[in-house]
VEXMAR-565272 format. One record per residue (C-alpha): x, y, z; residue in one letter; residue number from 1; chain. Coordinates in steps of 0.2 Angstrom, whole numbers. Layout:
// residues N
+-------+-------+-------+--------+-----+--------+
:    px :    py :    pz : residu : num : chaine :
+-------+-------+-------+--------+-----+--------+
:     X :     Y :     Z :      a : NUM :      A :
...
+-------+-------+-------+--------+-----+--------+
//
This chain:
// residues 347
+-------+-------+-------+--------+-----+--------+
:    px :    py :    pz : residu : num : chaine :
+-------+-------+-------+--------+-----+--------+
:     0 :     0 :     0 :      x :   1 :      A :
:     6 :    17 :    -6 :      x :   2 :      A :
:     6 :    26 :    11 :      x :   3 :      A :
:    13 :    44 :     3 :      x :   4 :      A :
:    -6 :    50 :    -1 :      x :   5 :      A :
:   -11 :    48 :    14 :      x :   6 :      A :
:     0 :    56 :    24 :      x :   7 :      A :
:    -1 :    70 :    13 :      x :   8 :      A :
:   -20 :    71 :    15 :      x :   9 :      A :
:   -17 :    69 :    35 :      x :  10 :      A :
:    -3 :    80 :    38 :      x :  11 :      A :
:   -17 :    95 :    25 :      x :  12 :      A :
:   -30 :    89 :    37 :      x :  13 :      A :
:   -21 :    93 :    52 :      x :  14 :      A :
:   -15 :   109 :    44 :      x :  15 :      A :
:   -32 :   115 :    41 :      x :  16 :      A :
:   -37 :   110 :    59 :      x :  17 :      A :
:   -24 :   121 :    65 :      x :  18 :      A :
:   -29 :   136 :    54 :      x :  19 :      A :
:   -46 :   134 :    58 :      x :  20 :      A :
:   -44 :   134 :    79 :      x :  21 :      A :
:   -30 :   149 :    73 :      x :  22 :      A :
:   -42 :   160 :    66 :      x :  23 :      A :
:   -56 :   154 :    79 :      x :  24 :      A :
:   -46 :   160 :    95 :      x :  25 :      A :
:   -48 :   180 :    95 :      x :  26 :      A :
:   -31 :   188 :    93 :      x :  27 :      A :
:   -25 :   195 :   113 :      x :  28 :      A :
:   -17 :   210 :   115 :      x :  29 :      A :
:    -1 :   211 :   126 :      x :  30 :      A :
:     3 :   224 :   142 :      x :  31 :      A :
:    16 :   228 :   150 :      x :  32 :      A :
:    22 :   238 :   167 :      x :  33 :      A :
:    36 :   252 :   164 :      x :  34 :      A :
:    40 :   263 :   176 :      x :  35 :      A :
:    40 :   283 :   171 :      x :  36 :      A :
:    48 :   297 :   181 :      x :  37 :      A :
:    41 :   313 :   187 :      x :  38 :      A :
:    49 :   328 :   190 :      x :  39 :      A :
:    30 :   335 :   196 :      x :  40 :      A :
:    31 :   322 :   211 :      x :  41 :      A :
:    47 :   327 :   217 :      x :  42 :      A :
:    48 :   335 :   235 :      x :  43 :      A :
:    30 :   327 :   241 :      x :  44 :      A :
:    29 :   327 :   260 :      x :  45 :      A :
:    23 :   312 :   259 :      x :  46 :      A :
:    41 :   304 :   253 :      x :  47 :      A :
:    33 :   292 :   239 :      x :  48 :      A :
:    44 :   288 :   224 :      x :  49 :      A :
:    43 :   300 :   210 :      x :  50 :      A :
:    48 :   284 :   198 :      x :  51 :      A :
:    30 :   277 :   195 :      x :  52 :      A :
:    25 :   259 :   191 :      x :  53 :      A :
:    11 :   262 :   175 :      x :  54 :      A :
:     5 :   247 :   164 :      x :  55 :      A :
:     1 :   248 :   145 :      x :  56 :      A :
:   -11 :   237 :   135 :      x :  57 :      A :
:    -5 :   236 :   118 :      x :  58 :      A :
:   -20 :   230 :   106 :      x :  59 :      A :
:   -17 :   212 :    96 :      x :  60 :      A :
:   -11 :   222 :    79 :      x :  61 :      A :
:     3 :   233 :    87 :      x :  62 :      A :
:    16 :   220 :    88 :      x :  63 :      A :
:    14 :   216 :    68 :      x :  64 :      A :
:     9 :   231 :    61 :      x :  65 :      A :
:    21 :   242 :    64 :      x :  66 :      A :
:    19 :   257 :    55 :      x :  67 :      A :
:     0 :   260 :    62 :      x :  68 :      A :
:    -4 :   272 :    76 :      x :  69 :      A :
:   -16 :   271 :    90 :      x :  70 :      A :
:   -27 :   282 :   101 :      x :  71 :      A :
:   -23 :   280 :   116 :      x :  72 :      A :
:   -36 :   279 :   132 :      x :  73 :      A :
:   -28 :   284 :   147 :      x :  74 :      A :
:   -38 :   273 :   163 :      x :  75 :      A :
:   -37 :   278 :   181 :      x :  76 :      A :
:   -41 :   268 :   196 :      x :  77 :      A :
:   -50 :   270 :   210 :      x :  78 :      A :
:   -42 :   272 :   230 :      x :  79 :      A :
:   -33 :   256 :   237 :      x :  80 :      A :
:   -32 :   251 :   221 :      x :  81 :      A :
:   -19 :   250 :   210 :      x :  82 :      A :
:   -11 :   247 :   190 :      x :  83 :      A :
:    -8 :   229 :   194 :      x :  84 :      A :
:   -23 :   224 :   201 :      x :  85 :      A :
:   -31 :   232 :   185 :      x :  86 :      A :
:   -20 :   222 :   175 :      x :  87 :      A :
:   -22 :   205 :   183 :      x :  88 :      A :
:    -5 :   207 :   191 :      x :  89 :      A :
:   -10 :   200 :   209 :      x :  90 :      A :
:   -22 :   187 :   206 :      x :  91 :      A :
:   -41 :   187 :   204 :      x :  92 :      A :
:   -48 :   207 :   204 :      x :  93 :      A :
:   -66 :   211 :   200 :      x :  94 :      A :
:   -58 :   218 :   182 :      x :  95 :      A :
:   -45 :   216 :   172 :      x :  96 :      A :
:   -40 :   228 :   159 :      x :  97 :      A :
:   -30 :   216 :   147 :      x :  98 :      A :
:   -46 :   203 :   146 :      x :  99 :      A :
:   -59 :   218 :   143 :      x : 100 :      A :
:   -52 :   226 :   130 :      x : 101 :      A :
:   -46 :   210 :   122 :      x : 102 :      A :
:   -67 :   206 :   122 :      x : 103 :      A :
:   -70 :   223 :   116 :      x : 104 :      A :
:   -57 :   222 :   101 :      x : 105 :      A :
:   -66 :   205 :    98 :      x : 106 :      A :
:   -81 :   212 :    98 :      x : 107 :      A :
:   -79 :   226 :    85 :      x : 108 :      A :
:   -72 :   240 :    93 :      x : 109 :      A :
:   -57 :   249 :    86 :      x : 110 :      A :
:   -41 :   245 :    94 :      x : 111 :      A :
:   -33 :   257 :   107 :      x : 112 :      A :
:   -18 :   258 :   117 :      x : 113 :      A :
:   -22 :   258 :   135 :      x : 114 :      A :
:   -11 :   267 :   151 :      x : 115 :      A :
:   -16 :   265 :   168 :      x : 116 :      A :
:    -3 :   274 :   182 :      x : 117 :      A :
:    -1 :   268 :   198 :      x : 118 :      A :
:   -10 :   282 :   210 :      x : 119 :      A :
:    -8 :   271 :   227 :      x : 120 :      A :
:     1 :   281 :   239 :      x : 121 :      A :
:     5 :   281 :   257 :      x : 122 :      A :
:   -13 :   288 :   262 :      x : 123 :      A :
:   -20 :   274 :   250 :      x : 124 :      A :
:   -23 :   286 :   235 :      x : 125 :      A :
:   -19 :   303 :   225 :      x : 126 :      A :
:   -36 :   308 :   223 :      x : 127 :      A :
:   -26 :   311 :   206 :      x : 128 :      A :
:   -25 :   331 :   215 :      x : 129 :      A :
:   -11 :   343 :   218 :      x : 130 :      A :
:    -5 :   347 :   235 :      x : 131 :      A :
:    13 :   348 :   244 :      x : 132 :      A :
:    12 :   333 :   252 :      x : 133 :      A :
:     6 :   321 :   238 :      x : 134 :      A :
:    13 :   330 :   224 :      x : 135 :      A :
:     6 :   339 :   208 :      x : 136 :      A :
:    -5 :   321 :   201 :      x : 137 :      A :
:   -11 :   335 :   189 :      x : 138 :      A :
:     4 :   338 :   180 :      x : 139 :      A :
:    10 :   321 :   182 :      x : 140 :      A :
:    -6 :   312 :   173 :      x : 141 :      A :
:   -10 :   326 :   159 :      x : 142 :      A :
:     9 :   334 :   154 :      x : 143 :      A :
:    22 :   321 :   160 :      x : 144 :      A :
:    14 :   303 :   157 :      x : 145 :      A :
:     5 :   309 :   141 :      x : 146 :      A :
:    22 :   316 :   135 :      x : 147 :      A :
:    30 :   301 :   138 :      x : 148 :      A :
:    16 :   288 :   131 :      x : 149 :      A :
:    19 :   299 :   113 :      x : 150 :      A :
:    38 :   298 :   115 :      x : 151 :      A :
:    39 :   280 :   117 :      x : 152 :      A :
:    23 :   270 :   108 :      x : 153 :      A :
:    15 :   273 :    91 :      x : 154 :      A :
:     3 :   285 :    96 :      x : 155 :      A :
:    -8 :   298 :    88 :      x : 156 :      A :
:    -1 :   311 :    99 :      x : 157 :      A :
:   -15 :   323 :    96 :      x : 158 :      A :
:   -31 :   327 :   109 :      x : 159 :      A :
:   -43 :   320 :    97 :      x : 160 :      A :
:   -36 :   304 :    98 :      x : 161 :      A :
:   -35 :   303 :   116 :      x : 162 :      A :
:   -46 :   297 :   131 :      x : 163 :      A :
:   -50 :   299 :   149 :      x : 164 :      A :
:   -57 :   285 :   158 :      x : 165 :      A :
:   -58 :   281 :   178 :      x : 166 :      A :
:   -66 :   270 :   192 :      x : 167 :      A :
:   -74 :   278 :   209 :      x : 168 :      A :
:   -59 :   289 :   214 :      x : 169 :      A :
:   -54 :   288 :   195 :      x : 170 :      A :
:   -68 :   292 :   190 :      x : 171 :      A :
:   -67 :   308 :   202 :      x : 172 :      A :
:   -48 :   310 :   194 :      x : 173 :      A :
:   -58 :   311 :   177 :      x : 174 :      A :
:   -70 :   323 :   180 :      x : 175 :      A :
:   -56 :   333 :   189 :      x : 176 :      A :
:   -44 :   333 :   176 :      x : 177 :      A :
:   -54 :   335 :   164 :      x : 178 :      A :
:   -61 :   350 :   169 :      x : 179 :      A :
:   -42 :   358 :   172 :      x : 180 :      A :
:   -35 :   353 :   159 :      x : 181 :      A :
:   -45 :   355 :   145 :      x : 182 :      A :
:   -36 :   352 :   126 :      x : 183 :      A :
:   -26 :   336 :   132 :      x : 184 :      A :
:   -41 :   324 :   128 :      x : 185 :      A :
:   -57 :   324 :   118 :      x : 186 :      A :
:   -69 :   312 :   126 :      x : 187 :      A :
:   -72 :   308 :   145 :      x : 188 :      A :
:   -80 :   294 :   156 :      x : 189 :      A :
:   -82 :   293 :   174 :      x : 190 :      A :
:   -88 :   277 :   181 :      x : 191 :      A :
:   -95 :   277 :   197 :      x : 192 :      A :
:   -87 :   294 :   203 :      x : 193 :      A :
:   -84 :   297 :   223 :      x : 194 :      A :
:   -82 :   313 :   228 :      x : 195 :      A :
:   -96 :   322 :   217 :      x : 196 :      A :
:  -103 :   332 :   232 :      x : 197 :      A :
:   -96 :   344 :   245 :      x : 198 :      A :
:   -98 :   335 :   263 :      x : 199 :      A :
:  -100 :   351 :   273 :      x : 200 :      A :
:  -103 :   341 :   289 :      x : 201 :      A :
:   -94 :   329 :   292 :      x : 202 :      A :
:   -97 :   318 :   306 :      x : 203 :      A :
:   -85 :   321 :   321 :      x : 204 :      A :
:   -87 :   303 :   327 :      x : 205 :      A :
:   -79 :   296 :   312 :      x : 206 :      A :
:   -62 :   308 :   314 :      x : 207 :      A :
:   -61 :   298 :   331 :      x : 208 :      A :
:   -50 :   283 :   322 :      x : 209 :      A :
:   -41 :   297 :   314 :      x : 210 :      A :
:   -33 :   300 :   331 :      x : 211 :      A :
:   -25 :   282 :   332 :      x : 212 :      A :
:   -13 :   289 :   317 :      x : 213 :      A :
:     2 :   295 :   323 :      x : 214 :      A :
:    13 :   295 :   306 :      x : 215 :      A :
:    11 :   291 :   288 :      x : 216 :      A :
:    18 :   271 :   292 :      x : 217 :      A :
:     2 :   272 :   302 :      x : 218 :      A :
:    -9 :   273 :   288 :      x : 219 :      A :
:    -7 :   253 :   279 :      x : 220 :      A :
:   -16 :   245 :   294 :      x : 221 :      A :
:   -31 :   258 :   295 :      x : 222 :      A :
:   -49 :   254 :   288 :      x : 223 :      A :
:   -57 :   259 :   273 :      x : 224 :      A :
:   -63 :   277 :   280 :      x : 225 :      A :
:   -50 :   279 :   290 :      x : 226 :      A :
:   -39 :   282 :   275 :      x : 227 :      A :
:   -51 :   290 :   264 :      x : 228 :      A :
:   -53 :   305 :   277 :      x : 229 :      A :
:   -33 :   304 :   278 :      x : 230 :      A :
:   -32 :   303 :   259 :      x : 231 :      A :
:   -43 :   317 :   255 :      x : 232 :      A :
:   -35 :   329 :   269 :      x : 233 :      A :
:   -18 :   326 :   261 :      x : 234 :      A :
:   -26 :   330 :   245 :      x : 235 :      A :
:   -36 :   345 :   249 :      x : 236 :      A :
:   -31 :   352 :   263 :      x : 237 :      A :
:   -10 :   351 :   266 :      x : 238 :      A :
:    -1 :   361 :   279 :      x : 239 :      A :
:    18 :   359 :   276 :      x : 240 :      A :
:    19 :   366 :   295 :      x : 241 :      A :
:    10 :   350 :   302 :      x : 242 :      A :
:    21 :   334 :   302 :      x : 243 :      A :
:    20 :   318 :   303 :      x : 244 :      A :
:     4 :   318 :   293 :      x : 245 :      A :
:     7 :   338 :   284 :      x : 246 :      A :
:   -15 :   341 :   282 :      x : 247 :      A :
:   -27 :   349 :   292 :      x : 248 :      A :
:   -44 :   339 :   298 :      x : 249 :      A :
:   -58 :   345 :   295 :      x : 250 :      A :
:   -63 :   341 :   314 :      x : 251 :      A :
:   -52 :   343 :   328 :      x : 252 :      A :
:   -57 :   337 :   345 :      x : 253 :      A :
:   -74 :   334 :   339 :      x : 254 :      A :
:   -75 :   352 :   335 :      x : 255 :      A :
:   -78 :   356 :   314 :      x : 256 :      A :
:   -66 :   366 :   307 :      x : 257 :      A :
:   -74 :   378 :   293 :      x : 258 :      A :
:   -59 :   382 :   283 :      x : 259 :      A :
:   -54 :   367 :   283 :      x : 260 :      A :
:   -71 :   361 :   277 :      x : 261 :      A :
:   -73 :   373 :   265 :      x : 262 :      A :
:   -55 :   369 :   256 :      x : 263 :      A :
:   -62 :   351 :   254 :      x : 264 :      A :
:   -79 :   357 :   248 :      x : 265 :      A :
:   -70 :   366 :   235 :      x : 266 :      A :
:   -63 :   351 :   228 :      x : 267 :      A :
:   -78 :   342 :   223 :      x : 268 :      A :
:   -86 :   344 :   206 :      x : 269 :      A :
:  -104 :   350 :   207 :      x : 270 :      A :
:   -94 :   364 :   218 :      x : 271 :      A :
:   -80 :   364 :   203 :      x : 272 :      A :
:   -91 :   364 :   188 :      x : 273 :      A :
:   -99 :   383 :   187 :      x : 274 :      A :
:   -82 :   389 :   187 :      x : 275 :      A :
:   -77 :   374 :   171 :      x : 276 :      A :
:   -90 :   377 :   161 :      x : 277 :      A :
:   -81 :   382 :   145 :      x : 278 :      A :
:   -68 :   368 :   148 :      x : 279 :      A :
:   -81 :   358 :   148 :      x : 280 :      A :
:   -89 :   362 :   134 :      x : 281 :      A :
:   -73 :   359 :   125 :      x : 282 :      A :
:   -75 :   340 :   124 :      x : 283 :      A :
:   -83 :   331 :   111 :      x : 284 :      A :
:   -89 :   318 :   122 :      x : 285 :      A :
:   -94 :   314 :   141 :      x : 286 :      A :
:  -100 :   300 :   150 :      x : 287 :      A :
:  -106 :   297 :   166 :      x : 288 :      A :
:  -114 :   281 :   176 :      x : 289 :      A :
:  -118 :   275 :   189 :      x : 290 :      A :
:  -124 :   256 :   199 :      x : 291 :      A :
:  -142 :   258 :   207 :      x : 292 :      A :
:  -135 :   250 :   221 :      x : 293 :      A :
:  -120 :   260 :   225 :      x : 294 :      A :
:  -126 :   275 :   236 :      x : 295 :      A :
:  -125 :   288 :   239 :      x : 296 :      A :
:  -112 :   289 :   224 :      x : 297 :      A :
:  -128 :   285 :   213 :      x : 298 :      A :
:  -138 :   299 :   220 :      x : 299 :      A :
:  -122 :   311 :   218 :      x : 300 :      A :
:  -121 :   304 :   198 :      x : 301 :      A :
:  -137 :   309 :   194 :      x : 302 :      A :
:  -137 :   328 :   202 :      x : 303 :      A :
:  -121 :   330 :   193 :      x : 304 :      A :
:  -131 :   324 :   176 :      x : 305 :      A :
:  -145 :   336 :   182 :      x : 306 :      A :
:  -130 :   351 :   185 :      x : 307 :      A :
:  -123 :   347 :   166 :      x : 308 :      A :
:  -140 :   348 :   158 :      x : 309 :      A :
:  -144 :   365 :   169 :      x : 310 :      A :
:  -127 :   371 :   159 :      x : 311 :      A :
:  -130 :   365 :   142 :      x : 312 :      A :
:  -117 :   350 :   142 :      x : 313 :      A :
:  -120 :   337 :   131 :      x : 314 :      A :
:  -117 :   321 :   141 :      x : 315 :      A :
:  -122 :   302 :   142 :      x : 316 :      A :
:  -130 :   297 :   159 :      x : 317 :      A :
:  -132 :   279 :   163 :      x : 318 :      A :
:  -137 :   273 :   181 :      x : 319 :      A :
:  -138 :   251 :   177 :      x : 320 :      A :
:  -144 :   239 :   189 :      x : 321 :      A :
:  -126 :   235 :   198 :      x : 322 :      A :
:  -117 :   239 :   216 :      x : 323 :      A :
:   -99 :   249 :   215 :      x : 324 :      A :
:   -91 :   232 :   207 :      x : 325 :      A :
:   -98 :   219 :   201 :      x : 326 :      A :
:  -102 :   224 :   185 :      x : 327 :      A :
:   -86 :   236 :   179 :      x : 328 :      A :
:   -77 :   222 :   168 :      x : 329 :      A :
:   -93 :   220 :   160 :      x : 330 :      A :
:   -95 :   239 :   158 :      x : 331 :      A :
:   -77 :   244 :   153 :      x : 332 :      A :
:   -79 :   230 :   139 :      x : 333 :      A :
:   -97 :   234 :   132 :      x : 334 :      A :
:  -100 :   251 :   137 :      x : 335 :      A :
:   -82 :   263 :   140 :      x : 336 :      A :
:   -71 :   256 :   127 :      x : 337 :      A :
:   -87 :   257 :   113 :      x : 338 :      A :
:   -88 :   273 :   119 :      x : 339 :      A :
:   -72 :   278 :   115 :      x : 340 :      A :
:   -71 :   268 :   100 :      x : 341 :      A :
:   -82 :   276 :    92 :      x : 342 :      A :
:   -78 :   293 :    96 :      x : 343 :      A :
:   -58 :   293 :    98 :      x : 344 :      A :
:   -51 :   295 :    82 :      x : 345 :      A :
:   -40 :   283 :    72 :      x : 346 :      A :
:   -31 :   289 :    56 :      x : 347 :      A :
+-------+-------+-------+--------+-----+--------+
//
């Protein structure tokens, strides 16, 4: 028996499986964490490290096409959180970046690089702000990283062909940057945004944990709160004259302090926005949402939607049926990254 055809048809078989199961499996993406220096982080009381860890999605084409260009979306997490959780680094998260936008490209939508910086600090987050004792976030995130991201990847370095995208206190970093530093990127989304409203009185009882911190090596083994309140004083409210910590509280011995209060208040958007409007107006696209469950950040969500339609904003507003959580995968894959697809430019 002449056994040549038959291994010839086998081994074209077997070739044409391969192909088939080839062009089956969606093409991944690849990411990567670099570090990037900034000279806007130098000197923060806090004595973080000016040399930060940022990860980078890559789409599936970038690696073989290598004369294309990409828009880029910049994504920013939320508080406690950081790039390599995002990025599936340190196990299971409840997202991660790589997988989503690798569903997304499968799915239709037009391939973007992605750049998430790492915003954990020693008070558990930047608030993505700008104060002496964290360090100018501002700069950092909309001057340095973006100069950097053009300088080293094949991007379309212009504001039309870039994104701002965040979680929680990301999505707070969002709606702040965007309003302050308007002509760097052309479309917006903030996903369930903390920090939407002023809190002008706080309660003295929570500030009593506070007292159990006695310096910044202090702050790792506090609850949730507890570092929010820390967080958000370093952010908003510094004083260079008051180590360990460097802020002001808004209460003190159970008494409020109104300055203090008032330099926080000033800091959220609805208290922002009046004074943003025609930055605002210089996007070409903004996005807001919210989980029903998550309160009070829902309720804040939908009187910021309610401010943007008293000013003539144009705006999506979404709130879904979903806690703080459990559904941002699913969103960033079928809802922020369409969103930016179609709206980020491309050539």
């Amino acid at each position: 028996m002449n056994l040549k055809p038959v291994l010839v048809l086998l081994a074209l078989t077997l070739g044409a499986t391969h192909i088939a199961n080839a062009a089956a499996k969606p093409a991944a993406g690849h990411h990567e964490r670099i570090v990037v220096h900034s000279a806007a982080l130098v000197g923060n009381l806090a004595g973080d490290s000016t040399d930060r860890h940022v990860s980078v999605y890559l789409p599936p084409s970038y690696s073989r096409d290598t004369k294309r260009r990409y828009p880029v979306l910049y994504l920013l997490h939320g508080f406690t959180d950081s790039d390599s959780k995002w990025f599936g680094l340190e196990g299971k998260h409840f997202v991660n970046v790589p997988k989503a936008a690798d569903a997304a490209v499968a799915n239709g939508v037009p391939e973007m690089i992605i750049v998430m910086p790492n915003a954990l600090n020693r008070y558990g987050g930047s608030f993505y702000s700008n104060s002496v004792v964290i360090g100018d976030w501002e700069t950092f995130v909309t001057r340095e990283l973006v100069r950097y991201v053009d300088a080293h990847y094949r991007t379309l370095a212009r504001p039309e062909s870039r994104g701002l995208a965040g979680h929680s206190m990301g999505g707070y970093g969002t709606l702040r940057l965007g309003m302050k530093a308007p002509g760097i990127f052309s479309a917006l989304y903030a996903m369930s945004p903390c920090c939407v409203a002023a809190n002008l009185d706080p309660d003295p009882k929570m500030f009593e944990r506070v007292a159990n911190v006695h310096s910044p090596d202090d702050i790792a083994g506090q609850d949730f709160m507890t570092k929010a309140m820390l967080a958000g004083a370093a952010a908003w409210s510094p004083n260079p004259k008051n180590p360990p910590l460097y802020v002001n509280l808004p209460v003190v011995d159970g008494k409020l302090m109104a300055d203090v209060v008032a330099e926080g208040a000033a800091n959220a958007p609805l208290a922002m926005l009046p004074q943003y409007i025609p930055a605002l107006k210089t996007y070409r696209a903004l996005g807001i949402d919210a989980g029903d469950k998550d309160q009070p950040i829902a309720d804040t969500v939908k009187a910021l939607h309610v401010r943007l339609d008293d000013f003539s904003i144009a705006h999506s507003f979404e709130i879904y049926d979903g806690d703080h959580v459990n559904r941002i995968e699913d969103r960033l894959t079928n809802k922020v990254l369409p969103f930016f697809g179609e709206r980020l430019k491309s050539k």
